[in-house]
C-alpha positions in Angstrom: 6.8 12.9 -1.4 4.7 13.3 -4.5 1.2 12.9 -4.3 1.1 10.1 -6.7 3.7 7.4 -6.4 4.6 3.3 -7.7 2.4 1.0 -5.7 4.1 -2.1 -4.3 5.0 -4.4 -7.2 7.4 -7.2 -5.9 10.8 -8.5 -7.7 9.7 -12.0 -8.4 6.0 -10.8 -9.9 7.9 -8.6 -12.1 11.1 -8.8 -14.0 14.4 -7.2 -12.9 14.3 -4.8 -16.5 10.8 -4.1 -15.1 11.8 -2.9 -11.7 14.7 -0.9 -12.4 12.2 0.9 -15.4 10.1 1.7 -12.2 12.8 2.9 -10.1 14.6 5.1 -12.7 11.3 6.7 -13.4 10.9 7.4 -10.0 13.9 9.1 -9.7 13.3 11.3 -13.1 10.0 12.4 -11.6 10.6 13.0 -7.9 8.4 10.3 -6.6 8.5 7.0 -5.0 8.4 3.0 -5.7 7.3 0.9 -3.3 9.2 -2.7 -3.2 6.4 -5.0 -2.9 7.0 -7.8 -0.1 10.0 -9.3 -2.4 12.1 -7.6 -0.7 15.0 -4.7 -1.7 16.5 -6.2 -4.9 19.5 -4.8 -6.5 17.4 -3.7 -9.0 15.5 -1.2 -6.9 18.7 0.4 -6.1 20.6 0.6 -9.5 19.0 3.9 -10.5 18.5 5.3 -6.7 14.9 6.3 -6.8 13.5 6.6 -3.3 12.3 3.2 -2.1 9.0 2.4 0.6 10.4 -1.1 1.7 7.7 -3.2 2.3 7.5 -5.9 5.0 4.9 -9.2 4.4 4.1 -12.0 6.5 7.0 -13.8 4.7 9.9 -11.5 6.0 11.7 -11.6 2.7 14.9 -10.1 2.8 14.8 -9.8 7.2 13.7 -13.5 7.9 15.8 -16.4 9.7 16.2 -20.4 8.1 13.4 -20.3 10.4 11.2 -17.9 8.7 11.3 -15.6 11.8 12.2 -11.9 11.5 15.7 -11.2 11.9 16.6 -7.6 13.5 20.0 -8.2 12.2 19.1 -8.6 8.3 15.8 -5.9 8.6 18.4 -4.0 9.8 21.3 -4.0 7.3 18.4 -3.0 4.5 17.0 -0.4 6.7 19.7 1.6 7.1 20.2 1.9 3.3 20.2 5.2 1.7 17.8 4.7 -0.5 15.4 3.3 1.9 13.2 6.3 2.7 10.0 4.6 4.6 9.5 1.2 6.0 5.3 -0.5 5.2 4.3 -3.5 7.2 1.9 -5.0 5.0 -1.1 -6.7 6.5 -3.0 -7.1 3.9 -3.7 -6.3 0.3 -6.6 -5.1 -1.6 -6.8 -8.0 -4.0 -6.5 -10.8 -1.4 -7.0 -9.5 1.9 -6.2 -12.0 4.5 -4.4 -14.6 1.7 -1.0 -15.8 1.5 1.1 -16.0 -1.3 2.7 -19.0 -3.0 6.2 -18.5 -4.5 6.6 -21.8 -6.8 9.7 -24.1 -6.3 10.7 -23.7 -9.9 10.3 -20.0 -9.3 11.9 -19.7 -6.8 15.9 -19.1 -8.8 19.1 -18.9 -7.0 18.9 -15.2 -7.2 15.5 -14.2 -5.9 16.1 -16.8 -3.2 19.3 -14.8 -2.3 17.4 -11.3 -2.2 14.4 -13.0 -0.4 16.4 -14.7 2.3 15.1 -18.3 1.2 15.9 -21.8 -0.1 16.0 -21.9 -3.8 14.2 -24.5 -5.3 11.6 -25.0 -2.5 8.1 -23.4 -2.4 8.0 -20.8 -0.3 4.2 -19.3 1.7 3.5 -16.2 2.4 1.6 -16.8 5.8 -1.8 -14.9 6.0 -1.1 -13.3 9.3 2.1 -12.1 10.8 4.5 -13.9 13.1 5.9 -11.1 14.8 2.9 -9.9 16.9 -0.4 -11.1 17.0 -2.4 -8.5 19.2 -3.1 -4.8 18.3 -0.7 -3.7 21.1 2.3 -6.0 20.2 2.1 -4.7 17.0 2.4 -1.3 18.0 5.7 -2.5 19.6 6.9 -3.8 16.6 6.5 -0.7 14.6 8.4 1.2 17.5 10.8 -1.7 17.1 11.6 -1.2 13.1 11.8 2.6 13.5 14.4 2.3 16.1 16.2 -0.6 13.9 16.1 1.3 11.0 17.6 4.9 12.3 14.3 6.7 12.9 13.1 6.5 9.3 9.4 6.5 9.0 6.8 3.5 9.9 3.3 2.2 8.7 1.3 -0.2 7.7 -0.9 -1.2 4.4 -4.4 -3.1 5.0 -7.4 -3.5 3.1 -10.2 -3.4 5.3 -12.2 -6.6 6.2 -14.3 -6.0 9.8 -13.9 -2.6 10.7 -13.6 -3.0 14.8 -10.1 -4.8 13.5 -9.1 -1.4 12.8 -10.9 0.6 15.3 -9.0 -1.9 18.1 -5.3 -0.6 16.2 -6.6 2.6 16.6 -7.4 1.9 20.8 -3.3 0.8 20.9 -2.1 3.8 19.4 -3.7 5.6 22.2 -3.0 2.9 25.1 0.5 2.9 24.0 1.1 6.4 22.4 3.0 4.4 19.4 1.5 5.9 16.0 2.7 4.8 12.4 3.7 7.8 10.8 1.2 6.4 7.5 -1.6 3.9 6.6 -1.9 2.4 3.6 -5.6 2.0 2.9 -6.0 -0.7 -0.3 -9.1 -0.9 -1.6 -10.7 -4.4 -2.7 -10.6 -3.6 -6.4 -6.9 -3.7 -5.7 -5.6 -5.9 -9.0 -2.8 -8.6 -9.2 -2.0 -11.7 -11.7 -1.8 -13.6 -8.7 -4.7 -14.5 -6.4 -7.6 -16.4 -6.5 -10.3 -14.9 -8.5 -12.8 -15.0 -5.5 -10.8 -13.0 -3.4 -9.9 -10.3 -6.1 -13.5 -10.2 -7.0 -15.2 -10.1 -4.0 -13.2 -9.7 -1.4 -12.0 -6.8 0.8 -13.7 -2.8 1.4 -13.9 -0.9 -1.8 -11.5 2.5 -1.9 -13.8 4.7 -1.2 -15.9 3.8 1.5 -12.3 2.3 3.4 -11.2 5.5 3.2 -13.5 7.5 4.7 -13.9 4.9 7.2 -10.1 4.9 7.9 -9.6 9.0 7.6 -12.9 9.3 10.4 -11.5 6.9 12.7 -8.5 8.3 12.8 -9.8 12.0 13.8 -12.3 10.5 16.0 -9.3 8.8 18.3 -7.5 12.7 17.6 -5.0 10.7 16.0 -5.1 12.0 11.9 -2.6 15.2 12.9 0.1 12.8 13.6 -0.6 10.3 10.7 -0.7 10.2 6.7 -3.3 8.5 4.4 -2.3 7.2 1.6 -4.4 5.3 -1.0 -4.6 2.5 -3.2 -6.7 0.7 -5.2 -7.2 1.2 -9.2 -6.0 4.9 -8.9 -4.9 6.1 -12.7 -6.2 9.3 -13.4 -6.2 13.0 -12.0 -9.4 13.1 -11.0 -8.8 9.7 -8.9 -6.0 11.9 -7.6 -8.2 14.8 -6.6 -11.6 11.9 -5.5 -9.3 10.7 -2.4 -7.7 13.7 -1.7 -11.4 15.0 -1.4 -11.5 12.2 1.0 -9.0 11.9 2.9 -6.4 11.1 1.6 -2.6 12.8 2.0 -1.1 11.0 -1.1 -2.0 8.2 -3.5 -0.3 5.2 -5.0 -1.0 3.8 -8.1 0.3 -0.4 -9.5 -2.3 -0.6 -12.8 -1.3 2.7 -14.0 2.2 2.1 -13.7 1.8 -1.2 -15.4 -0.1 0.3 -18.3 2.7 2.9 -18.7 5.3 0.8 -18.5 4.1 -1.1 -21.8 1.6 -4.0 -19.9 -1.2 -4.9 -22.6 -3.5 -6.9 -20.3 -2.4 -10.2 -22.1 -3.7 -12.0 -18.3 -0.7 -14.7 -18.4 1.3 -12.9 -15.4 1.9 -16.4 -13.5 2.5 -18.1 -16.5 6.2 -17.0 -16.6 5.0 -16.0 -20.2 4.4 -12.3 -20.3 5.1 -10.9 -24.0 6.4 -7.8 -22.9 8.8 -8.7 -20.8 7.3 -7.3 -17.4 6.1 -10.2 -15.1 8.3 -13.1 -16.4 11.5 -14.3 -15.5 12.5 -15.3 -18.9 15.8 -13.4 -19.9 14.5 -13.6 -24.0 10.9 -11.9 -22.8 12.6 -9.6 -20.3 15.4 -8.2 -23.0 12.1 -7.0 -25.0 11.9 -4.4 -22.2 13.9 -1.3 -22.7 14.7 0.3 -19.5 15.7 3.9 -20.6 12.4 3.8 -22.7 9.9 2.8 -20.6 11.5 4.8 -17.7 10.9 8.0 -19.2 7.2 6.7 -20.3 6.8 6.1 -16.4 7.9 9.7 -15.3 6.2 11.3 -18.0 3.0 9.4 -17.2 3.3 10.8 -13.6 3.8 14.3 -14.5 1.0 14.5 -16.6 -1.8 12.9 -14.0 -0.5 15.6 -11.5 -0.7 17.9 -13.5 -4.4 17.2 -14.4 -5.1 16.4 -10.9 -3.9 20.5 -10.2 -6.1 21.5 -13.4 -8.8 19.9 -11.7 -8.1 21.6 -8.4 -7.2 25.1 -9.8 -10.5 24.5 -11.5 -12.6 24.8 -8.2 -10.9 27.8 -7.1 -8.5 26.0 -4.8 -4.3 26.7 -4.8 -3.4 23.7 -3.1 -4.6 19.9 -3.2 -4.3 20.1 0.8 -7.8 22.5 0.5 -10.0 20.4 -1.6 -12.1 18.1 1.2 -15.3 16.4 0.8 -18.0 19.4 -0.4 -16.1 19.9 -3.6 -17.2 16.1 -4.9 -20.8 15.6 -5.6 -22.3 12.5 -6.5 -25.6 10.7 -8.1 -27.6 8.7 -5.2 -30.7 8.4 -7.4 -32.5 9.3 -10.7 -33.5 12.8 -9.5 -30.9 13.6 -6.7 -27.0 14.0 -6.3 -25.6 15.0 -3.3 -21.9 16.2 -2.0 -19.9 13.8 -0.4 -20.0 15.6 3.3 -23.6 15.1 2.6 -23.4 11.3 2.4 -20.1 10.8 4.8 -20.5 13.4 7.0 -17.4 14.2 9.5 -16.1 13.5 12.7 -14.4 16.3 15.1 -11.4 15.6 16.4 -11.4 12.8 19.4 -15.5 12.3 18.8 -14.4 8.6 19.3 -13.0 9.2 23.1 -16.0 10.5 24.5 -19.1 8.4 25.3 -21.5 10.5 22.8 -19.9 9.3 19.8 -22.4 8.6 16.4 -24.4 5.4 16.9 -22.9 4.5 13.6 -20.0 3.3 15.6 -21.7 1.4 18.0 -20.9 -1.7 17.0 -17.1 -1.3 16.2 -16.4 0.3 19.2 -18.1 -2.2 21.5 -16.5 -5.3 20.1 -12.9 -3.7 19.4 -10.3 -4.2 21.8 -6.2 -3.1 22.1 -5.3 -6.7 23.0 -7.0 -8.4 20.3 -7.6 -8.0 16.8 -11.1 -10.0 16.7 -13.7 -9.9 18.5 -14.1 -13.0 21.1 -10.6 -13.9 19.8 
Protein backbone atom coordinates (compact mmCIF):
# COMPACT_ATOMS: atom_id res chain seq x y z
CA UNK A 1 0.00 0.00 0.00
CA UNK A 2 0.96 3.67 -0.39
CA UNK A 3 1.82 5.57 2.39
CA UNK A 4 -0.84 8.09 1.85
CA UNK A 5 -4.31 6.84 1.05
CA UNK A 6 -8.45 8.04 0.95
CA UNK A 7 -9.74 8.19 4.48
CA UNK A 8 -13.18 6.63 5.07
CA UNK A 9 -15.79 8.80 3.46
CA UNK A 10 -19.20 6.89 3.41
CA UNK A 11 -21.73 6.65 0.22
CA UNK A 12 -24.64 8.42 1.67
CA UNK A 13 -22.24 11.50 3.12
CA UNK A 14 -21.01 11.81 -0.30
CA UNK A 15 -22.48 11.52 -3.64
CA UNK A 16 -22.16 8.49 -5.97
CA UNK A 17 -20.06 10.89 -8.83
CA UNK A 18 -18.07 11.78 -5.65
CA UNK A 19 -17.12 8.23 -4.72
CA UNK A 20 -16.37 6.79 -7.90
CA UNK A 21 -13.98 10.23 -8.47
CA UNK A 22 -12.24 8.77 -5.22
CA UNK A 23 -11.97 5.35 -6.39
CA UNK A 24 -10.76 5.98 -9.98
CA UNK A 25 -8.06 8.15 -8.49
CA UNK A 26 -7.08 5.58 -6.39
CA UNK A 27 -6.59 3.28 -8.99
CA UNK A 28 -4.56 5.98 -11.26
CA UNK A 29 -2.21 6.40 -8.32
CA UNK A 30 -1.72 3.06 -6.71
CA UNK A 31 -3.29 3.75 -3.47
CA UNK A 32 -6.34 3.04 -1.49
CA UNK A 33 -10.05 4.30 -0.58
CA UNK A 34 -11.48 3.38 2.36
CA UNK A 35 -15.51 2.91 2.14
CA UNK A 36 -16.58 4.68 5.18
CA UNK A 37 -19.31 2.63 7.34
CA UNK A 38 -21.88 2.98 4.29
CA UNK A 39 -20.98 0.13 3.13
CA UNK A 40 -19.43 -1.26 -0.51
CA UNK A 41 -21.53 0.70 -3.06
CA UNK A 42 -21.43 -0.03 -6.64
CA UNK A 43 -19.78 3.00 -6.96
CA UNK A 44 -16.61 1.92 -5.09
CA UNK A 45 -16.25 -0.84 -7.49
CA UNK A 46 -16.92 0.77 -11.00
CA UNK A 47 -13.33 1.89 -11.50
CA UNK A 48 -11.64 -1.09 -9.35
CA UNK A 49 -9.42 0.95 -7.00
CA UNK A 50 -8.45 -1.17 -4.01
CA UNK A 51 -11.08 -0.82 -1.27
CA UNK A 52 -10.46 -0.95 2.98
CA UNK A 53 -14.22 -1.97 3.72
CA UNK A 54 -15.14 -0.54 6.82
CA UNK A 55 -17.45 -2.06 9.37
CA UNK A 56 -19.59 0.46 12.03
CA UNK A 57 -21.72 -0.22 14.79
CA UNK A 58 -24.59 -0.20 12.16
CA UNK A 59 -23.42 -3.24 10.06
CA UNK A 60 -24.37 -1.65 6.75
CA UNK A 61 -24.11 -3.84 4.01
CA UNK A 62 -23.60 -7.34 6.59
CA UNK A 63 -26.58 -6.61 9.05
CA UNK A 64 -29.89 -8.73 9.55
CA UNK A 65 -33.84 -6.97 9.56
CA UNK A 66 -32.61 -7.25 13.03
CA UNK A 67 -29.68 -5.00 12.77
CA UNK A 68 -27.41 -7.95 13.86
CA UNK A 69 -24.31 -8.91 11.79
CA UNK A 70 -24.96 -11.39 9.26
CA UNK A 71 -21.83 -13.74 8.40
CA UNK A 72 -23.69 -14.61 5.29
CA UNK A 73 -23.92 -10.92 3.80
CA UNK A 74 -20.24 -9.79 5.50
CA UNK A 75 -19.37 -12.52 3.64
CA UNK A 76 -20.56 -12.23 0.09
CA UNK A 77 -18.73 -8.50 0.22
CA UNK A 78 -15.61 -9.85 1.67
CA UNK A 79 -14.73 -12.18 -0.69
CA UNK A 80 -14.83 -9.41 -3.44
CA UNK A 81 -11.89 -8.79 -5.43
CA UNK A 82 -11.61 -5.47 -4.83
CA UNK A 83 -11.84 -5.78 -1.19
CA UNK A 84 -8.23 -5.77 -0.09
CA UNK A 85 -8.59 -5.05 3.95
CA UNK A 86 -11.51 -5.33 6.29
CA UNK A 87 -11.56 -1.97 9.36
CA UNK A 88 -13.91 -2.40 12.34
CA UNK A 89 -14.49 0.98 13.17
CA UNK A 90 -14.91 1.82 16.86
CA UNK A 91 -14.73 5.05 16.84
CA UNK A 92 -13.93 8.16 14.86
CA UNK A 93 -11.89 11.15 15.53
CA UNK A 94 -14.60 13.70 15.12
CA UNK A 95 -17.21 11.91 17.42
CA UNK A 96 -15.67 9.36 19.33
CA UNK A 97 -18.12 7.24 21.13
CA UNK A 98 -21.36 8.95 18.91
CA UNK A 99 -23.65 7.40 16.70
CA UNK A 100 -24.75 8.46 13.57
CA UNK A 101 -28.31 9.39 12.35
CA UNK A 102 -29.15 8.51 8.75
CA UNK A 103 -32.53 10.63 8.13
CA UNK A 104 -35.70 8.95 6.89
CA UNK A 105 -35.93 11.13 3.83
CA UNK A 106 -32.28 10.28 3.33
CA UNK A 107 -32.50 7.28 3.51
CA UNK A 108 -33.46 6.45 -0.80
CA UNK A 109 -34.34 3.13 -2.05
CA UNK A 110 -30.83 2.73 -3.23
CA UNK A 111 -28.63 3.52 -0.29
CA UNK A 112 -31.12 1.43 1.73
CA UNK A 113 -30.34 -1.53 -0.74
CA UNK A 114 -26.41 -1.09 -0.47
CA UNK A 115 -26.79 -0.48 3.44
CA UNK A 116 -29.01 -3.48 4.08
CA UNK A 117 -31.89 -1.22 5.56
CA UNK A 118 -35.55 -0.04 5.31
CA UNK A 119 -35.87 2.88 3.13
CA UNK A 120 -37.70 5.59 4.25
CA UNK A 121 -37.01 4.93 8.11
CA UNK A 122 -34.32 6.59 10.25
CA UNK A 123 -31.68 4.53 10.67
CA UNK A 124 -28.90 4.84 14.12
CA UNK A 125 -25.71 4.11 14.08
CA UNK A 126 -25.37 2.63 17.77
CA UNK A 127 -22.33 4.08 19.67
CA UNK A 128 -20.90 0.73 20.62
CA UNK A 129 -20.90 -2.49 18.87
CA UNK A 130 -23.32 -5.39 19.07
CA UNK A 131 -21.10 -8.02 18.15
CA UNK A 132 -18.79 -8.21 21.23
CA UNK A 133 -18.71 -6.17 24.12
CA UNK A 134 -15.45 -7.22 26.03
CA UNK A 135 -11.77 -6.80 24.72
CA UNK A 136 -11.47 -10.61 24.38
CA UNK A 137 -14.72 -11.23 22.41
CA UNK A 138 -13.65 -8.72 20.17
CA UNK A 139 -10.55 -10.32 19.44
CA UNK A 140 -12.80 -13.32 18.41
CA UNK A 141 -14.64 -11.38 16.15
CA UNK A 142 -11.65 -10.12 14.22
CA UNK A 143 -10.47 -13.82 13.93
CA UNK A 144 -14.04 -14.34 12.90
CA UNK A 145 -14.05 -11.74 9.78
CA UNK A 146 -10.59 -12.85 8.57
CA UNK A 147 -11.73 -16.41 8.36
CA UNK A 148 -15.15 -15.15 6.70
CA UNK A 149 -13.51 -13.13 4.42
CA UNK A 150 -10.66 -15.62 2.94
CA UNK A 151 -7.70 -14.54 5.13
CA UNK A 152 -7.68 -10.94 3.93
CA UNK A 153 -6.35 -8.54 6.44
CA UNK A 154 -8.11 -7.28 9.78
CA UNK A 155 -8.12 -4.12 12.09
CA UNK A 156 -9.76 -1.73 13.72
CA UNK A 157 -10.04 2.37 13.68
CA UNK A 158 -10.47 4.25 17.16
CA UNK A 159 -9.80 7.57 18.45
CA UNK A 160 -8.58 7.37 21.73
CA UNK A 161 -10.80 8.43 24.80
CA UNK A 162 -9.31 6.63 28.25
CA UNK A 163 -6.23 5.12 27.42
CA UNK A 164 -6.53 1.71 29.77
CA UNK A 165 -9.44 1.10 27.04
CA UNK A 166 -6.72 0.43 24.74
CA UNK A 167 -4.08 -0.90 27.01
CA UNK A 168 -6.93 -3.76 27.98
CA UNK A 169 -7.22 -4.63 23.76
CA UNK A 170 -3.73 -4.77 23.91
CA UNK A 171 -3.83 -7.51 27.27
CA UNK A 172 -6.33 -9.79 24.67
CA UNK A 173 -4.12 -9.83 21.97
CA UNK A 174 -1.66 -11.40 24.23
CA UNK A 175 -4.23 -13.66 26.36
CA UNK A 176 -5.66 -14.79 23.10
CA UNK A 177 -2.68 -14.46 20.58
CA UNK A 178 -5.38 -12.83 18.02
CA UNK A 179 -3.59 -9.52 16.62
CA UNK A 180 -5.29 -7.10 13.93
CA UNK A 181 -2.94 -6.98 11.17
CA UNK A 182 -3.57 -2.64 11.54
CA UNK A 183 -4.92 0.10 13.85
CA UNK A 184 -6.28 3.00 12.77
CA UNK A 185 -5.40 5.75 15.18
CA UNK A 186 -7.99 9.01 14.39
CA UNK A 187 -7.08 11.84 15.99
CA UNK A 188 -9.83 14.28 17.68
CA UNK A 189 -9.31 17.02 15.12
CA UNK A 190 -10.70 14.35 12.81
CA UNK A 191 -13.42 16.57 10.60
CA UNK A 192 -16.97 15.67 9.34
CA UNK A 193 -20.22 17.71 8.20
CA UNK A 194 -21.89 15.62 10.47
CA UNK A 195 -21.60 15.53 14.29
CA UNK A 196 -22.30 17.67 16.96
CA UNK A 197 -20.03 20.57 17.28
CA UNK A 198 -19.10 19.62 20.88
CA UNK A 199 -17.79 16.44 20.08
CA UNK A 200 -15.74 17.59 16.85
CA UNK A 201 -14.40 20.36 18.97
CA UNK A 202 -13.47 18.94 21.98
CA UNK A 203 -13.80 15.56 21.95
CA UNK A 204 -11.32 12.68 21.44
CA UNK A 205 -7.00 12.48 21.79
CA UNK A 206 -5.31 14.74 19.33
CA UNK A 207 -3.09 12.81 16.46
CA UNK A 208 -0.12 13.18 17.82
CA UNK A 209 -0.10 12.44 21.29
CA UNK A 210 -2.65 9.10 20.31
CA UNK A 211 -0.05 8.06 18.32
CA UNK A 212 2.74 7.85 20.32
CA UNK A 213 0.57 6.58 22.89
CA UNK A 214 -0.78 3.81 20.48
CA UNK A 215 2.81 3.04 18.71
CA UNK A 216 4.48 2.64 22.71
CA UNK A 217 1.83 0.39 23.81
CA UNK A 218 2.07 -1.63 21.26
CA UNK A 219 5.99 -2.36 21.62
CA UNK A 220 5.64 -2.36 25.19
CA UNK A 221 3.14 -5.67 24.90
CA UNK A 222 6.01 -6.85 21.94
CA UNK A 223 3.16 -6.64 19.84
CA UNK A 224 4.19 -3.57 17.01
CA UNK A 225 6.36 -6.36 14.79
CA UNK A 226 3.17 -8.00 13.93
CA UNK A 227 0.90 -4.92 13.54
CA UNK A 228 0.68 -1.58 11.24
CA UNK A 229 -0.09 2.01 12.26
CA UNK A 230 -1.85 3.92 10.31
CA UNK A 231 -2.98 7.51 10.86
CA UNK A 232 -5.64 9.95 10.66
CA UNK A 233 -6.66 12.99 11.55
CA UNK A 234 -6.18 16.40 9.38
CA UNK A 235 -3.22 14.85 7.45
CA UNK A 236 -2.65 17.02 4.02
CA UNK A 237 0.72 17.74 3.52
CA UNK A 238 4.18 15.99 3.11
CA UNK A 239 5.57 17.05 6.06
CA UNK A 240 2.32 15.59 7.98
CA UNK A 241 3.33 12.60 6.01
CA UNK A 242 6.94 12.55 7.26
CA UNK A 243 5.51 14.05 11.34
CA UNK A 244 3.77 10.53 11.87
CA UNK A 245 5.98 8.52 10.13
CA UNK A 246 8.56 10.13 12.63
CA UNK A 247 6.09 8.79 15.07
CA UNK A 248 5.08 5.87 14.50
CA UNK A 249 3.27 5.61 12.04
CA UNK A 250 3.50 2.83 8.96
CA UNK A 251 1.05 4.73 6.55
CA UNK A 252 -1.34 7.63 6.68
CA UNK A 253 -4.76 8.39 5.58
CA UNK A 254 -6.04 11.50 4.63
CA UNK A 255 -10.45 12.59 4.21
CA UNK A 256 -9.88 16.82 4.13
CA UNK A 257 -7.19 16.60 1.70
CA UNK A 258 -9.02 14.42 -0.49
CA UNK A 259 -12.04 16.63 -0.18
CA UNK A 260 -10.15 19.75 -1.00
CA UNK A 261 -8.77 18.00 -4.19
CA UNK A 262 -11.71 16.73 -5.26
CA UNK A 263 -13.17 20.43 -5.71
CA UNK A 264 -14.87 20.89 -1.83
CA UNK A 265 -14.80 24.75 -1.11
CA UNK A 266 -15.68 24.56 2.60
CA UNK A 267 -19.32 26.02 1.79
CA UNK A 268 -20.27 24.04 5.55
CA UNK A 269 -23.91 22.86 4.25
CA UNK A 270 -22.80 18.96 3.98
CA UNK A 271 -26.13 17.73 5.82
CA UNK A 272 -28.15 20.14 4.10
CA UNK A 273 -28.42 17.87 1.02
CA UNK A 274 -27.26 21.25 -0.64
CA UNK A 275 -23.67 20.98 -1.44
CA UNK A 276 -22.75 23.28 -4.61
CA UNK A 277 -20.36 21.16 -5.96
CA UNK A 278 -21.93 18.22 -6.12
CA UNK A 279 -19.87 16.17 -3.45
CA UNK A 280 -22.01 15.59 -0.24
CA UNK A 281 -25.54 15.79 -1.71
CA UNK A 282 -27.77 13.50 -3.13
CA UNK A 283 -29.30 15.83 -5.55
CA UNK A 284 -28.74 14.37 -9.21
CA UNK A 285 -28.75 18.43 -10.66
CA UNK A 286 -25.77 19.24 -7.79
CA UNK A 287 -24.12 15.84 -8.28
CA UNK A 288 -23.95 16.09 -12.47
CA UNK A 289 -21.74 19.41 -11.62
CA UNK A 290 -19.15 16.77 -10.62
CA UNK A 291 -16.99 15.51 -13.43
CA UNK A 292 -15.61 12.18 -12.58
CA UNK A 293 -12.65 11.93 -15.12
CA UNK A 294 -11.72 15.48 -13.89
CA UNK A 295 -11.61 15.44 -10.53
CA UNK A 296 -10.20 11.78 -10.58
CA UNK A 297 -7.03 12.76 -12.10
CA UNK A 298 -6.93 16.02 -9.61
CA UNK A 299 -7.16 13.24 -6.78
CA UNK A 300 -4.19 11.13 -8.13
CA UNK A 301 -2.18 13.93 -8.94
CA UNK A 302 -2.72 15.52 -5.55
CA UNK A 303 -1.34 12.20 -4.11
CA UNK A 304 1.64 12.02 -6.05
CA UNK A 305 2.78 15.24 -5.35
CA UNK A 306 2.39 15.05 -1.25
CA UNK A 307 4.57 11.85 -1.58
CA UNK A 308 6.71 13.15 -3.32
CA UNK A 309 7.35 16.12 -1.02
CA UNK A 310 7.01 13.89 1.84
CA UNK A 311 10.42 11.90 0.06
CA UNK A 312 12.02 15.54 -0.52
CA UNK A 313 11.60 16.08 3.00
CA UNK A 314 13.07 12.65 3.95
CA UNK A 315 16.01 12.67 1.29
CA UNK A 316 16.54 16.01 2.87
CA UNK A 317 17.72 14.50 6.32
CA UNK A 318 19.96 12.11 4.72
CA UNK A 319 17.58 9.23 4.96
CA UNK A 320 16.68 6.71 1.68
CA UNK A 321 13.62 5.33 2.99
CA UNK A 322 10.52 6.81 5.04
CA UNK A 323 10.82 3.43 7.12
CA UNK A 324 14.33 5.21 8.71
CA UNK A 325 13.00 8.58 9.72
CA UNK A 326 11.85 7.99 13.71
CA UNK A 327 11.37 10.45 16.38
CA UNK A 328 15.12 12.39 16.71
CA UNK A 329 14.68 13.75 13.19
CA UNK A 330 11.54 16.08 14.48
CA UNK A 331 12.28 18.83 16.89
CA UNK A 332 9.89 20.93 18.37
CA UNK A 333 9.31 24.48 20.39
CA UNK A 334 8.42 23.69 24.26
CA UNK A 335 9.07 27.24 25.30
CA UNK A 336 10.44 30.71 24.39
CA UNK A 337 14.12 29.76 24.71
CA UNK A 338 14.07 25.93 24.22
CA UNK A 339 13.07 23.29 21.45
CA UNK A 340 13.67 19.83 21.92
CA UNK A 341 13.52 16.49 19.63
CA UNK A 342 10.60 14.49 19.84
CA UNK A 343 12.47 11.31 21.58
CA UNK A 344 13.38 13.99 23.98
CA UNK A 345 9.72 14.68 24.92
CA UNK A 346 8.22 10.99 24.11
CA UNK A 347 10.91 8.98 24.92
CA UNK A 348 10.59 5.12 23.86
CA UNK A 349 9.64 1.88 25.04
CA UNK A 350 11.79 -1.50 24.34
CA UNK A 351 10.09 -4.20 23.13
CA UNK A 352 7.72 -6.01 25.86
CA UNK A 353 8.64 -3.09 28.65
CA UNK A 354 4.87 -3.50 29.33
CA UNK A 355 5.10 -7.43 30.35
CA UNK A 356 7.48 -7.01 33.04
CA UNK A 357 6.68 -5.53 36.49
CA UNK A 358 9.38 -2.48 36.01
CA UNK A 359 7.51 -0.84 33.46
CA UNK A 360 7.64 3.44 33.45
CA UNK A 361 5.34 4.78 36.24
CA UNK A 362 3.83 6.73 33.47
CA UNK A 363 1.77 3.60 32.89
CA UNK A 364 0.69 3.05 36.19
CA UNK A 365 -2.48 3.97 36.02
CA UNK A 366 -3.51 2.31 32.61
CA UNK A 367 -2.16 -0.78 33.41
CA UNK A 368 -3.71 -1.20 36.91
CA UNK A 369 -7.28 -0.46 35.88
CA UNK A 370 -7.15 -2.22 32.27
CA UNK A 371 -8.42 -5.53 31.98
CA UNK A 372 -8.85 -8.39 28.80
CA UNK A 373 -12.53 -8.95 29.82
CA UNK A 374 -13.62 -5.50 29.95
CA UNK A 375 -13.23 -2.39 28.24
CA UNK A 376 -13.77 -0.03 31.34
CA UNK A 377 -12.61 0.02 34.34
CA UNK A 378 -15.21 -1.24 37.14
CA UNK A 379 -17.40 -2.04 34.13
Amino acid sequence: ASIFNVSAMSFGSLSGNAIQALNKGAKQGGFYHNTGEGSVSPYHLKHGGDLVWQIGTGYFGCRDESGKFSDDLFAKTATKDNVKMIEIKLSQGAKPGHGGILPADKNTIEIAEIRAVKPGTRVDSPPAHKAFKTPLAMMLFIQKLRDLSGGKPVGFKLSVGRKSEFVAICKAMVETNIKPDFITVDGGEGGTGAAPLEYSNSVGMPLVEALVFIRDVLVGFDLKKDIKIIASGKVFTGFHLVRNLALGADVCNSARGMMVALGCVQSLVCNSNECPTGIATQDPTLEAGLVVGDKASRIARYQKETVRACMDLIASAGLRDPRQINRTHIHRRVSQTEIKRYDEIYPELTDGELLTENYPTRFEHEMKESSAECFMPNQ
